[in-house]
C-alpha positions as CSV (number, residue, x, y, z in Angstrom):
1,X,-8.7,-122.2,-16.6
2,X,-9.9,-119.7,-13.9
3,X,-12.0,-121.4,-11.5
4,X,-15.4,-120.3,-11.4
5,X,-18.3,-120.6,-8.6
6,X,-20.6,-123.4,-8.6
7,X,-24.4,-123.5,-9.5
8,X,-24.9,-124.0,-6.0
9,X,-23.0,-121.4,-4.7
10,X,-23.9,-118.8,-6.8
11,X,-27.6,-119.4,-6.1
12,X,-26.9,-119.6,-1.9
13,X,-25.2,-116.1,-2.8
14,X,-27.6,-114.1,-4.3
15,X,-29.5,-110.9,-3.5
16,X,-33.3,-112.3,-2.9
17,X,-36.1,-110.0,-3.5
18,X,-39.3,-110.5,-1.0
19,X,-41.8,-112.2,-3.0
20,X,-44.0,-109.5,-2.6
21,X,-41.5,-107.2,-4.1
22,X,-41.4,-109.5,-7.3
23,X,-44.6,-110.1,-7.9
24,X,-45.6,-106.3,-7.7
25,X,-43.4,-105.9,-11.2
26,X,-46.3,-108.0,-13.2
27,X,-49.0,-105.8,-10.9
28,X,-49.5,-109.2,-8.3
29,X,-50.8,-107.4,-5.1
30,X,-49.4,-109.3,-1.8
31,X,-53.2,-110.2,-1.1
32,X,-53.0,-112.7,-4.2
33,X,-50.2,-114.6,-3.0
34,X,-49.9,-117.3,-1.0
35,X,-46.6,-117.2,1.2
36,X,-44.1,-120.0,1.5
37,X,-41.6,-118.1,3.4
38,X,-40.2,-114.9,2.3
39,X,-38.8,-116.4,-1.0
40,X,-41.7,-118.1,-2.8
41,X,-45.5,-118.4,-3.2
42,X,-48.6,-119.5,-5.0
43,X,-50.6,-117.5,-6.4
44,X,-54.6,-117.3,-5.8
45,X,-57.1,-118.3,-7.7
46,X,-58.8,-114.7,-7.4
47,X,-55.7,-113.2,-8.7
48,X,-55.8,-115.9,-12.1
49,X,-59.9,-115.3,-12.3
50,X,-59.3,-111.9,-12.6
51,X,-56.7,-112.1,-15.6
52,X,-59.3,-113.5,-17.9
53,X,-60.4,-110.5,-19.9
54,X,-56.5,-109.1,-20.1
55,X,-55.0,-109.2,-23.2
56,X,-52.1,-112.2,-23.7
57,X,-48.5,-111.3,-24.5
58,X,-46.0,-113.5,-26.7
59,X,-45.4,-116.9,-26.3
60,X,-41.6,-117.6,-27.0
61,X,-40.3,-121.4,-26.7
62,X,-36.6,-122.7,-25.7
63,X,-35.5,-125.9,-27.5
64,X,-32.6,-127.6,-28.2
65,X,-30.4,-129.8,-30.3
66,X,-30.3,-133.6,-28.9
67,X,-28.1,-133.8,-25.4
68,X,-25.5,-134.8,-24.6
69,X,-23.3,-135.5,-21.4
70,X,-21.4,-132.1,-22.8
71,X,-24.8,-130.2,-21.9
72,X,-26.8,-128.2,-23.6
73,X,-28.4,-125.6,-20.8
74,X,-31.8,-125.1,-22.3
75,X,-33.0,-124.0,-18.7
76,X,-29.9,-122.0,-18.2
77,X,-30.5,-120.1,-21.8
78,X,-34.3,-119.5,-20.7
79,X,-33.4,-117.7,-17.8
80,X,-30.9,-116.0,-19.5
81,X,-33.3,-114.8,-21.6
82,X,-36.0,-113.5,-19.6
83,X,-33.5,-112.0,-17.8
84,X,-31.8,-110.1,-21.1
85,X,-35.5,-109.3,-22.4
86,X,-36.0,-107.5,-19.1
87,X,-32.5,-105.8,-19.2
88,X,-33.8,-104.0,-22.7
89,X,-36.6,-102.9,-20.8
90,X,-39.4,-105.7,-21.8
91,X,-42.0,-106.8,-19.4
92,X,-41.0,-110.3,-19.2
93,X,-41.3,-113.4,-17.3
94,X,-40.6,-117.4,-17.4
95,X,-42.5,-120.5,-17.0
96,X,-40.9,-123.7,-16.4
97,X,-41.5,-126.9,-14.9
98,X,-40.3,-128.1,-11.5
99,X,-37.5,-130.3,-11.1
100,X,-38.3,-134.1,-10.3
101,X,-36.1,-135.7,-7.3
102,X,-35.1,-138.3,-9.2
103,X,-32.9,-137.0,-11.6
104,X,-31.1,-134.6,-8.9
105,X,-30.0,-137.6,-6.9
106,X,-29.4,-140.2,-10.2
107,X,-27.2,-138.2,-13.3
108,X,-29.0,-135.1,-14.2
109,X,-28.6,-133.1,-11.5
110,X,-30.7,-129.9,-10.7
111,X,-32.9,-128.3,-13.3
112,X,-32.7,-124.8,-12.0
113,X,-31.1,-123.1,-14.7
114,X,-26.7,-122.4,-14.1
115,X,-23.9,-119.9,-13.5
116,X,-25.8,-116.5,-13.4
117,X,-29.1,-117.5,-15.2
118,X,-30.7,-119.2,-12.8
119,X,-34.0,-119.6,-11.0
120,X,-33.8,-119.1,-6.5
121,X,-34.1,-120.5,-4.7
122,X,-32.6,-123.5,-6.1
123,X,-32.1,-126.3,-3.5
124,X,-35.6,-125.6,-2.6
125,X,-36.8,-125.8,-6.2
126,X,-34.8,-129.1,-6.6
127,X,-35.7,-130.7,-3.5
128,X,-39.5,-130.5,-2.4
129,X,-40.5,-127.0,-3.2
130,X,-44.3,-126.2,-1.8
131,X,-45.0,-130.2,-2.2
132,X,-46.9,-130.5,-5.6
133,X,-44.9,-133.1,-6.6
134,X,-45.6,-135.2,-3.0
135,X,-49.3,-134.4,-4.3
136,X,-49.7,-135.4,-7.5
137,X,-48.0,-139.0,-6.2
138,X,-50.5,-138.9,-3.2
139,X,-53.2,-138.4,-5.8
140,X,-52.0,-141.2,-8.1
141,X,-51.4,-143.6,-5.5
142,X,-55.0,-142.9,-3.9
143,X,-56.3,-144.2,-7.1
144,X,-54.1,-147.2,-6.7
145,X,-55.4,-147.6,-3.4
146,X,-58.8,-147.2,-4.3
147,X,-59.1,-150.0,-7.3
148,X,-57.3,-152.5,-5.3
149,X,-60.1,-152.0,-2.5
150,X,-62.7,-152.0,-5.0
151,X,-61.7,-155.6,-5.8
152,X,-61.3,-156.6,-2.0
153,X,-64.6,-156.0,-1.5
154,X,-66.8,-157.7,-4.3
155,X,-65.8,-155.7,-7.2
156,X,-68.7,-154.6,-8.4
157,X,-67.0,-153.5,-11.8
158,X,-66.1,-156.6,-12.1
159,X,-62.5,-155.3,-12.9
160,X,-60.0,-158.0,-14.6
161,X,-57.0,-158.0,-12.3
162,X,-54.4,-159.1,-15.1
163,X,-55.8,-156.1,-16.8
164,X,-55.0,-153.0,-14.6
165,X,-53.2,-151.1,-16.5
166,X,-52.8,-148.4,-13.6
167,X,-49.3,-148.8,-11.7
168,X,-48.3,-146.8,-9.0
169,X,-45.7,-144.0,-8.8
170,X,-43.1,-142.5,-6.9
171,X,-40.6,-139.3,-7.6
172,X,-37.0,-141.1,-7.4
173,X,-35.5,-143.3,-9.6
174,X,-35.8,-146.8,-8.3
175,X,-35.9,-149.8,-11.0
176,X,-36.7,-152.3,-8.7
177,X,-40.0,-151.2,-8.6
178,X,-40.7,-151.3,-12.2
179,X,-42.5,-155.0,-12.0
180,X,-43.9,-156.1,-8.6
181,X,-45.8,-158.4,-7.0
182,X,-49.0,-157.0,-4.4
183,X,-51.5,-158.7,-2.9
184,X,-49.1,-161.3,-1.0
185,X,-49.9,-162.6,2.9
186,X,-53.3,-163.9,3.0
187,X,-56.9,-162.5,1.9
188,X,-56.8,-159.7,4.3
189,X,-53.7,-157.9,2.4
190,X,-55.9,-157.9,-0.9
191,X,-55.9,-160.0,-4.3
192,X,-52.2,-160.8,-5.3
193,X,-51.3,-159.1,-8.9
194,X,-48.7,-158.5,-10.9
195,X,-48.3,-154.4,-10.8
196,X,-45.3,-152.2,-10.8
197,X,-44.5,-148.2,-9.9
198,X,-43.4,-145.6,-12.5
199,X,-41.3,-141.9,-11.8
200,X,-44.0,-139.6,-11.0
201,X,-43.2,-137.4,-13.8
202,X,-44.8,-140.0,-16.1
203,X,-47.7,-140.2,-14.3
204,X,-51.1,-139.6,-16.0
205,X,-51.8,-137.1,-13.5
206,X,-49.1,-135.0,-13.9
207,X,-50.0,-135.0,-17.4
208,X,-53.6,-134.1,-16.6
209,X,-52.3,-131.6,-13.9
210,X,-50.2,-130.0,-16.4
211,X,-52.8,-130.1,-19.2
212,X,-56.3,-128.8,-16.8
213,X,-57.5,-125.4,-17.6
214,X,-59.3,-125.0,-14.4
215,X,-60.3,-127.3,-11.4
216,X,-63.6,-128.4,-13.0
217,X,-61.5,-129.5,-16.0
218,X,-59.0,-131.3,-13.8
219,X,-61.9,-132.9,-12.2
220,X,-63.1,-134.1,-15.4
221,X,-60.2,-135.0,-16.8
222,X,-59.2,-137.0,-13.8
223,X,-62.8,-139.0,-14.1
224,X,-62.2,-139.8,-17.5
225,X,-58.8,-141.8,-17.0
226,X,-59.3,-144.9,-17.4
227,X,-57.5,-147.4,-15.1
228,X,-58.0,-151.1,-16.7
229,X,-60.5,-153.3,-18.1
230,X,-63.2,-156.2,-16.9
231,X,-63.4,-160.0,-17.8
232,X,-65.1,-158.5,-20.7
233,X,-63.1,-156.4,-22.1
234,X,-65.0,-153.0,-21.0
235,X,-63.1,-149.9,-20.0
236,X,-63.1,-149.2,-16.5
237,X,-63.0,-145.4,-15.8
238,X,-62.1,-143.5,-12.7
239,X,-65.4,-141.7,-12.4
240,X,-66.8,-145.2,-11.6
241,X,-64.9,-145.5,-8.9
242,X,-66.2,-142.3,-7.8
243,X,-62.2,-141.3,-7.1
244,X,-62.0,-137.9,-8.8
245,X,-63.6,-135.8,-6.4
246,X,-60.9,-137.1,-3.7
247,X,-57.9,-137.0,-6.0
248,X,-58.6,-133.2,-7.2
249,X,-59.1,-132.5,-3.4
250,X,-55.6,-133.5,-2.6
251,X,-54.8,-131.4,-6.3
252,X,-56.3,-127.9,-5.5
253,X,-53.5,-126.0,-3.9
254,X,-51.0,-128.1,-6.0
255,X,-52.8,-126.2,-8.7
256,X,-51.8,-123.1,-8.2
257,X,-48.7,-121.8,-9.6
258,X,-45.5,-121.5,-7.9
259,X,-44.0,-117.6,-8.5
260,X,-40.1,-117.1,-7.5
261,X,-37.5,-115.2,-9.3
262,X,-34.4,-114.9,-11.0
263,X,-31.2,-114.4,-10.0
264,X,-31.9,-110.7,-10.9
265,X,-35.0,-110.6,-9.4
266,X,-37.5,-111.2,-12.4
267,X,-40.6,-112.9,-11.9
268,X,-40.4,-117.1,-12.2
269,X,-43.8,-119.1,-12.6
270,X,-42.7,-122.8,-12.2
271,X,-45.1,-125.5,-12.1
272,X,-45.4,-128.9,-13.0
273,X,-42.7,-131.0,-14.5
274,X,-43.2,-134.4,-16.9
275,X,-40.3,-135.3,-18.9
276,X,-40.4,-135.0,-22.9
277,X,-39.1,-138.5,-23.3
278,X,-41.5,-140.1,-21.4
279,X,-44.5,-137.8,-21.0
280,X,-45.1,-134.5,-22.6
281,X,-42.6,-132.4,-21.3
282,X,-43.6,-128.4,-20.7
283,X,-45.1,-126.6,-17.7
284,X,-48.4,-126.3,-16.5
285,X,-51.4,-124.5,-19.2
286,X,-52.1,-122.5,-16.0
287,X,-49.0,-121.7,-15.7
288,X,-48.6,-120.3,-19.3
289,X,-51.9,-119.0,-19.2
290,X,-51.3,-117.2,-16.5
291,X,-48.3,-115.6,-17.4
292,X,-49.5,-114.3,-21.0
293,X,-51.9,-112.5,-19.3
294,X,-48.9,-110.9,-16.6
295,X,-46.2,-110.3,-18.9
296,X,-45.8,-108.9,-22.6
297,X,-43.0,-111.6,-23.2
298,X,-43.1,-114.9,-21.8
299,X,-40.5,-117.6,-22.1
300,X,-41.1,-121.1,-21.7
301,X,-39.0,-124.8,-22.5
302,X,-39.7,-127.9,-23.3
303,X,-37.5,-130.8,-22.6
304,X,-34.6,-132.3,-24.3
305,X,-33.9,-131.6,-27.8
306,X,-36.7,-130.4,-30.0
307,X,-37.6,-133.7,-31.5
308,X,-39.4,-134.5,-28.1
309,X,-40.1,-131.6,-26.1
310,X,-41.0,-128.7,-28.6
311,X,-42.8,-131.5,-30.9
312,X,-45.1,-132.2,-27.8
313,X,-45.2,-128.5,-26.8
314,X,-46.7,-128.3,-30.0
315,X,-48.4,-131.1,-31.3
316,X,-50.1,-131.5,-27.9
317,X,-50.2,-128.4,-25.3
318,X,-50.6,-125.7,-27.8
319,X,-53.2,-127.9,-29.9
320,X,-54.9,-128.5,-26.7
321,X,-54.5,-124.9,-25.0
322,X,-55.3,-123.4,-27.9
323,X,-51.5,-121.3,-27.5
324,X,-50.1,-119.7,-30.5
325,X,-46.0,-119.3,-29.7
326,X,-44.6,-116.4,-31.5
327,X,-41.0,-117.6,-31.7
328,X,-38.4,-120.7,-30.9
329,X,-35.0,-119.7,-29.4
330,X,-32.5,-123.3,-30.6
331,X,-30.1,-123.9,-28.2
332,X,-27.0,-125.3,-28.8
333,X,-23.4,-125.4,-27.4
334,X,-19.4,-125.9,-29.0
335,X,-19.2,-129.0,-26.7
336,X,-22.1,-130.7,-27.6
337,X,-21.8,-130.3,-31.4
338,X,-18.7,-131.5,-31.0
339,X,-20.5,-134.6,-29.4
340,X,-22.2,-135.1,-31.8
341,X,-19.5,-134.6,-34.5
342,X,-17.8,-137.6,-32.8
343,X,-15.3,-136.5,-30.6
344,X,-15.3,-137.6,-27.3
345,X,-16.1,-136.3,-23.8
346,X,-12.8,-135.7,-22.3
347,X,-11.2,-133.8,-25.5
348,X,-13.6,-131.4,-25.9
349,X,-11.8,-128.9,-24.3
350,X,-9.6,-128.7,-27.7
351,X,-10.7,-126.8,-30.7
352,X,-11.9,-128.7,-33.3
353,X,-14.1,-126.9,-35.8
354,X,-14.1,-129.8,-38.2
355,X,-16.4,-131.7,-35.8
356,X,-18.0,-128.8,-34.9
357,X,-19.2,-128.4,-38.4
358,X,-19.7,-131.9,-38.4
359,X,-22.0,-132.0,-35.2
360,X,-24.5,-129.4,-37.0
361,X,-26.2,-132.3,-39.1
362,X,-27.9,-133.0,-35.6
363,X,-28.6,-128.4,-35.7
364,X,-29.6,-128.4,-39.0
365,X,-32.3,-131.5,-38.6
366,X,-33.4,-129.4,-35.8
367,X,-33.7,-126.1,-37.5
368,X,-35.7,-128.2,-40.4
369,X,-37.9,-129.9,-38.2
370,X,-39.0,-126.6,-36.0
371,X,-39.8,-124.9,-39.6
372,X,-42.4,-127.4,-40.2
373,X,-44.4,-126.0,-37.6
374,X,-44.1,-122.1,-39.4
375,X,-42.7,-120.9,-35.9
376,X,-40.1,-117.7,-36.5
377,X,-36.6,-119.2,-34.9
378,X,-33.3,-117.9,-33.8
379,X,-29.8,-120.8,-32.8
380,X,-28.7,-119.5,-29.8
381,X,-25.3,-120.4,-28.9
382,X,-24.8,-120.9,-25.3
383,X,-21.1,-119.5,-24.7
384,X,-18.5,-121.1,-22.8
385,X,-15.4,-120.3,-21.6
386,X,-13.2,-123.2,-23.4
387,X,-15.5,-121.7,-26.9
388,X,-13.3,-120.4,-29.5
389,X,-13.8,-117.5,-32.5
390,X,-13.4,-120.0,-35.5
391,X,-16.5,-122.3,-33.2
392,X,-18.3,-120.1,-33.2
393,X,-18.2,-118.7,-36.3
394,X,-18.5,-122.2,-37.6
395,X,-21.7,-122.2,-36.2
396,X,-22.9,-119.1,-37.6
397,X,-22.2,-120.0,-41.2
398,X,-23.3,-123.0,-41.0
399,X,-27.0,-120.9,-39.9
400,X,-26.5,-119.0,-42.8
401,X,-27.9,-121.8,-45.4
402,X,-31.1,-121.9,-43.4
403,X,-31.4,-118.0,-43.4
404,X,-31.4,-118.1,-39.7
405,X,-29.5,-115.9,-37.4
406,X,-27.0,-117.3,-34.6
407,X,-26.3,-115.4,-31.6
408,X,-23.6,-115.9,-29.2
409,X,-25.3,-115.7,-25.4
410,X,-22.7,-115.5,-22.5
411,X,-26.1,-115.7,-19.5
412,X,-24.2,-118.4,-17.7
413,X,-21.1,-115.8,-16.6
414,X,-22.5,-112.4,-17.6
415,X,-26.9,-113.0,-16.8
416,X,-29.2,-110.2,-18.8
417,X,-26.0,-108.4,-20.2
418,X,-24.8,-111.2,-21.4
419,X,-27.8,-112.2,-23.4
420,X,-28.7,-109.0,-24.3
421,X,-28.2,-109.6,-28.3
422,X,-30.7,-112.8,-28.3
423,X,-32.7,-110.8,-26.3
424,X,-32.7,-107.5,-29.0
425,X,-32.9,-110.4,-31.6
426,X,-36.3,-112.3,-30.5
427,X,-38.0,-109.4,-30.1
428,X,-37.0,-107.4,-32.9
429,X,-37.9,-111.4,-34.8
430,X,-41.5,-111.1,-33.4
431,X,-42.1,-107.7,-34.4
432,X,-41.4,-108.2,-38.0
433,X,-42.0,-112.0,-38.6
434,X,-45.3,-113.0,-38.3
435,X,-45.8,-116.6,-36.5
436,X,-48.1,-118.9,-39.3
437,X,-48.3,-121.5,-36.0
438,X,-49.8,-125.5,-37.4
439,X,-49.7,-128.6,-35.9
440,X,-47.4,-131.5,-37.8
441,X,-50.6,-133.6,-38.4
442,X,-54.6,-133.2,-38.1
443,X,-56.8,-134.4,-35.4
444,X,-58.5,-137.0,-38.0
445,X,-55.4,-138.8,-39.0
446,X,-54.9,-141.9,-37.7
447,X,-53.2,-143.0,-34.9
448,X,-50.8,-145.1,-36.5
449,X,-50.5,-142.5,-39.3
450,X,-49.5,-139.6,-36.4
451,X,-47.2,-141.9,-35.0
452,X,-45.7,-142.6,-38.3
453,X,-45.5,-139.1,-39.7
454,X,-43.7,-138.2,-36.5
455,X,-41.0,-140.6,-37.2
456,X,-40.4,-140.0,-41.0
457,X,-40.8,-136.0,-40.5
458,X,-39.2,-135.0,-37.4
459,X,-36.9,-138.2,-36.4
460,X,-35.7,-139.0,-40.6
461,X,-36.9,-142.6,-40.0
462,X,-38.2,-144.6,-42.9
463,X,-41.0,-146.1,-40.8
464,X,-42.5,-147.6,-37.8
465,X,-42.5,-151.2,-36.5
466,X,-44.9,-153.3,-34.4
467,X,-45.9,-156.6,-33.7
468,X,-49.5,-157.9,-34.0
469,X,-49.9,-157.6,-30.3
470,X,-49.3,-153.5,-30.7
471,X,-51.0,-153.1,-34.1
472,X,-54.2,-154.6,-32.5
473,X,-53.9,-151.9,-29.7
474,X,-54.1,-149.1,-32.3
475,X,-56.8,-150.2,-34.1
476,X,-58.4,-150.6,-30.4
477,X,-57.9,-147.3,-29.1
478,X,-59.3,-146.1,-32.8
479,X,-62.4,-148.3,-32.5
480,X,-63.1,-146.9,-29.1
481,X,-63.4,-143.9,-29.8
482,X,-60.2,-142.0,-29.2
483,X,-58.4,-141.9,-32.7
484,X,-58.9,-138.3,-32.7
485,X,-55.9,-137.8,-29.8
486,X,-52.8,-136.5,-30.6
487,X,-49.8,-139.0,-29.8
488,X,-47.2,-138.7,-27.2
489,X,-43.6,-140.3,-28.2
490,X,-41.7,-142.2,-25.5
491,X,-38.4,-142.3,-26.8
492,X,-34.6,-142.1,-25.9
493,X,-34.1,-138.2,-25.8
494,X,-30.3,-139.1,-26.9
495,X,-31.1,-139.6,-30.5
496,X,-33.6,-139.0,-33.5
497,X,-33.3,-142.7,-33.4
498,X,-34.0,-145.1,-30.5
499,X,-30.5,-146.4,-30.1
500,X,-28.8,-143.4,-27.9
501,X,-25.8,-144.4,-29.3
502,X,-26.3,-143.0,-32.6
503,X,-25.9,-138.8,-32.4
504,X,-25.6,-136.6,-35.0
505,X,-28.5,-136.4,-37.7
506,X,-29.2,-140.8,-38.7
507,X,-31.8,-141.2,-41.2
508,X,-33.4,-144.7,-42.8
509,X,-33.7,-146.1,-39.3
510,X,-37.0,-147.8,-38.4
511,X,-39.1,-147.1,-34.8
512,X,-39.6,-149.6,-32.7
513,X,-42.9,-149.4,-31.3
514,X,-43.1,-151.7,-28.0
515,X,-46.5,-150.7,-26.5
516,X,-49.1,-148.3,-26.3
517,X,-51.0,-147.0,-23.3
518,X,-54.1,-144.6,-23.3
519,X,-54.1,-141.5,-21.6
520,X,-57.9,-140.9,-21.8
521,X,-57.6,-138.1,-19.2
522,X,-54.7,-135.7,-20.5
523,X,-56.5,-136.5,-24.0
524,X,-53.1,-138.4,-25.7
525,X,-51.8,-141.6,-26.6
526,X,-48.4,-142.6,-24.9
527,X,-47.1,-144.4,-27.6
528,X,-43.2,-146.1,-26.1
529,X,-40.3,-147.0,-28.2
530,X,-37.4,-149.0,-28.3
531,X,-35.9,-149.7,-24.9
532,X,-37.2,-146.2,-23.0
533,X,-38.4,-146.4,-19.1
534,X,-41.0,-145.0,-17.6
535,X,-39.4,-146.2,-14.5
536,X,-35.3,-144.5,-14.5
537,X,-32.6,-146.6,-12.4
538,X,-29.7,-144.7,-10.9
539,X,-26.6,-144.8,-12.4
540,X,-23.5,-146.5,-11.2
541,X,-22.4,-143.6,-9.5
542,X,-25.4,-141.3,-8.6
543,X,-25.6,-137.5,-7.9
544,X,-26.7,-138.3,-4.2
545,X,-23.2,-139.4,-3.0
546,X,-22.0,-135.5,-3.2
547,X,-24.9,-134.2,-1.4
548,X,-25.1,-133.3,2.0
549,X,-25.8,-130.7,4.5
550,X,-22.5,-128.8,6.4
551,X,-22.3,-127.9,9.8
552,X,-23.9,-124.2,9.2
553,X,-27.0,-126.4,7.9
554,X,-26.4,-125.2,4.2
555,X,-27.1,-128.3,1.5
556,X,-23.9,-128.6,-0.5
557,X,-23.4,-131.0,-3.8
558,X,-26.4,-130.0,-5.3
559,X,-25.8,-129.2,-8.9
C-alpha cells in the first residue's frame, strides 16, 4: 500500500489564509473579529447582532452509522463537504464542535476532521484553542466552590449535603475522580461529603453554553440549574446562590464563536463540544445561528452514529432553536460495515462483500430511523484506499430498497474534488425535496413515555427497565414541573443496545435505565443507561504516549 501522510502532517503543511482573508468570503469585516494570532478568531457580538434581520441559508446535518474502531470520519466527511459545496461554487460554511482533551490523549484521538478534509489549525484546535473549554470548567467548578462555602458558613439554604447532586468537572479522562471524598482535615477545609468530578463535556454548562441564544439567556439558564436539594426535599437553584452573574462573567468571551478554516481555506465556525453519548452532542445554537445567517449552505454534525447525536440534534437543539435542517448526509465506510458484519479488525483489509452486505442492517436501521424525522437524506460512502468496486457497489444496492442515493466521497485523499458528487447531490436533494422536519415525540408526553419511545423507535428495543428507586425519580421530575423537557439518552455510542458488544442492527433488547439527573438549565432530562460514564478512564495504552514536541518545537503524535 503507498504510504500516505499523516493527519498531522498534512495539517502542519498547509497553505493558511489570514483570518481576515477568510472571513471576508461570508462579508466578516476585520473590525468584527477578534484575533488569536494570524490563524483564528472570535467573532464580535456587533457582527452576530447585526445578522438578525438577514435571511437564514440551509441547515444540512452529518450522521453516521454506529462506530467502530474501523472509523467512520463523520468530521472528515463534513469538511469534505463544505469544502466540495464550495468547489461547485456554493456559499458555504461548517459548524462543529471543539475537540475535548480527553479523548486526544485516551483512544479517540483528534476531532479535526482527516487526510485533506480537515479543519487548521489542528493541534491548536485539539489542544486548548482560545480556552473555552478551560472556561466553561472554571465556571462549573466556581459553582462547586460556591455551594460548598455556602454550607461552611451557616447555610442559609439549608442545603442537604448527601443530596448535592452537582459534581465537579475537569477536560481529561481521569476515573479516579469519578467518586470522591471533600471536606477532609478539620472544620476549616469545609463539611466532608461524598462528591465526585465528571469530563467537562458532560457538564451542564457546556450544555447550557451550547444551548443559550444570547448572554441574557445563558444568564438565565445558568440561574435556573439546579444544584441539589435541602433536608426537606426543596430544590435548591443556582440563582439562590446568587452564582450566575459570576459564572456568565467568566462565559462572555467563551461565547463567542471561534472562526478558522479549511484546509482550502473555507470559513470554519467551531464552538462548543458535549459528546452525544453522554450530553447532547452538536455545536453551539450561536454558532449555527450565526452561520445561517453567513452562508447559503451550512454543514453541521452531531456525534457518533445517528441513534445519539442526530436524535439529540433533533429531538433537543432543533426543538429548542427552533432550526429546521433541510437534509442528512449518512456516513458510512467498507471497514466499518464490515465491523459490523462481523469480521474482525485486522482482516478488513480483505474484500468481503458478504459482510459488507451483512454490516448494512446497522445502515439500513439508520436510514429508517432518520426518516422518522421527514428529513431528505443521502449515504455517503467515505472512500478508502483498501475499498473495492463490488463494496461499494454492495453498498449502493443495498440503498436502492430505501430509494436513497449512495455516493462514493474520496475528501480524505482528493478534499472538494473529491466530494464534488455528494456535494452536486445535497444540493440538487434540497432543491427538489422539500424538508417536512418533526420531532420523534411531543413536548406533552411523558417522560418515561419519551424515553421509552426513543428505545422501541430509534434503538429496536422492546422496552425500558428501572428499578423503583429510578421510576420514583420520573414521576418526581414530572410532579415538579418539568415533564414537558425533552430527554437526553446517555448511552454506549457502540450499539443500538447498551452492551457495545452487540453491532450490527439487535432488536428485542430491553434499556437499562440506571439513573436520571435533571438538567433544569439546558431544559432536558439526562436520562443514563446501562454501564455509560460520564466520567471516561484512559485506556490501557493511551494516545498521550505518541505525543510530543520535536526539537524544531513542532507537536508530533497528534492524530
Amino acid at each position: 500500500m503507498t504510504d500516505y501522510l499523516s493527519d498531522l502532517e498534512i495539517a502542519q503543511a498547509a497553505s493558511k489564509k489570514p483570518i481576515t482573508d477568510i472571513a471576508a468570503k461570508v462579508d466578516i469585516q476585520a473590525a468584527d473579529l477578534i484575533p488569536y494570532g494570524n490563524d483564528k478568531a472570535k467573532l464580535t457580538y456587533e457582527s452576530i447582532d447585526a445578522l438578525k434581520n438577514k435571511k437564514d441559508g440551509r441547515l444540512i446535518l452529518v450522521t453516521a452509522i454506529s462506530p467502530t474502531p474501523a472509523g467512520e470520519g463523520k468530521t472528515t466527511t463534513s469538511v469534505g463537504l463544505v469544502d466540495g459545496l464550495c468547489h461547485i461554487g456554493k456559499r458555504a460554511m461548517i459548524c462543529l464542535r471543539e475537540p475535548s482533551l480527553g479523548p486526544c490523549f485516551g483512544m479517540k484521538g483528534g476531532a479535526a476532521g482527516g487526510g485533506y478534509a480537515q479543519v487548521v489549525p489542528m493541534t491548536d484546535i485539539n489542544l486548548h484553542f482560545t480556552g473555552d473549554f478551560h472556561a466553561i470548567g472554571a465556571a462549573h467548578n466556581l459553582l462547586s466552590a460556591i455551594i460548598d462555602n455556602h454550607i461552611h458558613w451557616e447555610n442559609k439554604l439549608n442545603i442537604d449535603p448527601r443530596r448535592i447532586t452537582w459534581k465537579r468537572v475537569v477536560d481529561m479522562n481521569d476515573r479516579a475522580l469519578r467518586d470522591i471524598t471533600t471536606g477532609l482535615g478539620g472544620p476549616g477545609n469545609g463539611i466532608p461529603r461524598q462528591g465526585g468530578f465528571d469530563i467537562t463535556v458532560a457538564s451542564e454548562i457546556m450544555a447550557v453554553f451550547c444551548l443559550a441564544t444570547d448572554l441574557n439567556d445563558l444568564q438565565q439558564r445558568i440561574g435556573n440549574i439546579v444544584i441539589g436539594y435541602t433536608r426537606n426535599q426543596e430544590a435548591v437553584k443556582v440563582n439562590q446562590l446568587n452564582a450566575q452573574g459570576a459564572m456568565t462573567a467568566l462565559l462572555k468571551d467563551a461565547f463567542q464563536p471561534n472562526l478558522v478554516q479549511t484546509l482550502e481555506n473555507n470559513p470554519a465556525l467551531m464552538h462548543g463540544g458535549p459528546f452525544a453519548n453522554i450530553a447532547h452532542g452538536c455545536n453551539s445554537v450561536m454558532a449555527t445561528k450565526t452561520a445561517l445567517k453567513l452562508a447559503d449552505y451550512v454543514v453541521t454534525e452531531a456525534g457518533f452514529g445517528a441513534d445519539l447525536g442526530a436524535e439529540k440534534f433533533f429531538d433537543i437543539k432543533c426543538r429548542k432553536a427552533g432550526l429546521h435542517p433541510d437534509a442528512v448526509v449518512l456516513v458510512a465506510t467498507t471497514k466499518a460495515l464490515k465491523m459490523h458484519g462481523g469480521v474482525k479488525k485486522e482482516d478488513l483489509q480483505q474484500e468481503n462483500v458478504k459482510a459488507v452486505i451483512a454490516g448494512c442492517e446497522n445502515l439500513g436501521r439508520h436510514i429508517r430511523n432518520i426518516g422518522q424525522y421527514g428529513v431528505p437524506v443521502v449515504v455517503a460512502i467515505n472512500d478508502y484506499v483498501t475499498d473495492t468496486k463490488q463494496e461499494h457497489q454492495a453498498i449502493i444496492d443495498y440503498c436502492q430498497q430505501f430509494d436513497v442515493a449512495c455516493k462514493i466521497s474520496s475528501h480524505w485523499l482528493d478534499g472538494g474534488k473529491g466530494a464534488e458528487a455528494l456535494a452536486t447531490h445535497v444540493a440538487s436533494m434540497i432543491e427538489n425535496q422539500q424538508s417536512q422536519f418533526r420531532t420523534l415525540y411531543d413536548d406533552d408526553m411523558k417522560l418515561w413515555d419519551k424515553a421509552r419511545h426513543i428505545a422501541r423507535t430509534i434503538y429496536g428495543a422492546e422496552d425500558i427497565i428501572a428499578d423503583k428507586k429510578v421510576r420514583a425519580q420520573f414521576e418526581r421530575f414530572e410532579n415538579e414541573g418539568y415533564g414537558h423537557y425533552p430527554v437526553c439518552m446517555a448511552k454506549t455510542q457502540y450499539s443500538f443496545s447498551t452492551d457495545p458488544q452487540l453491532t450490527g442492527a439487535p432488536s428485542g433488547h430491553d434499556v437499562p435505565i440506571r439513573e436520571i439527573r435533571l438538567a433544569a438549565g439546558a431544559e432536558f432530562i439526562v436520562i443514563v443507561c446501562g454501564d455509560v460514564m460520564t466520567m471516561p478512564g484512559l485506556p490501557r495504552k493511551p494516545a498521550s504516549e505518541n505525543i510530543g514536541v520535536d526539537n524544531l518545537k513542532n507537536i508530533t503524535g497528534l492524530f
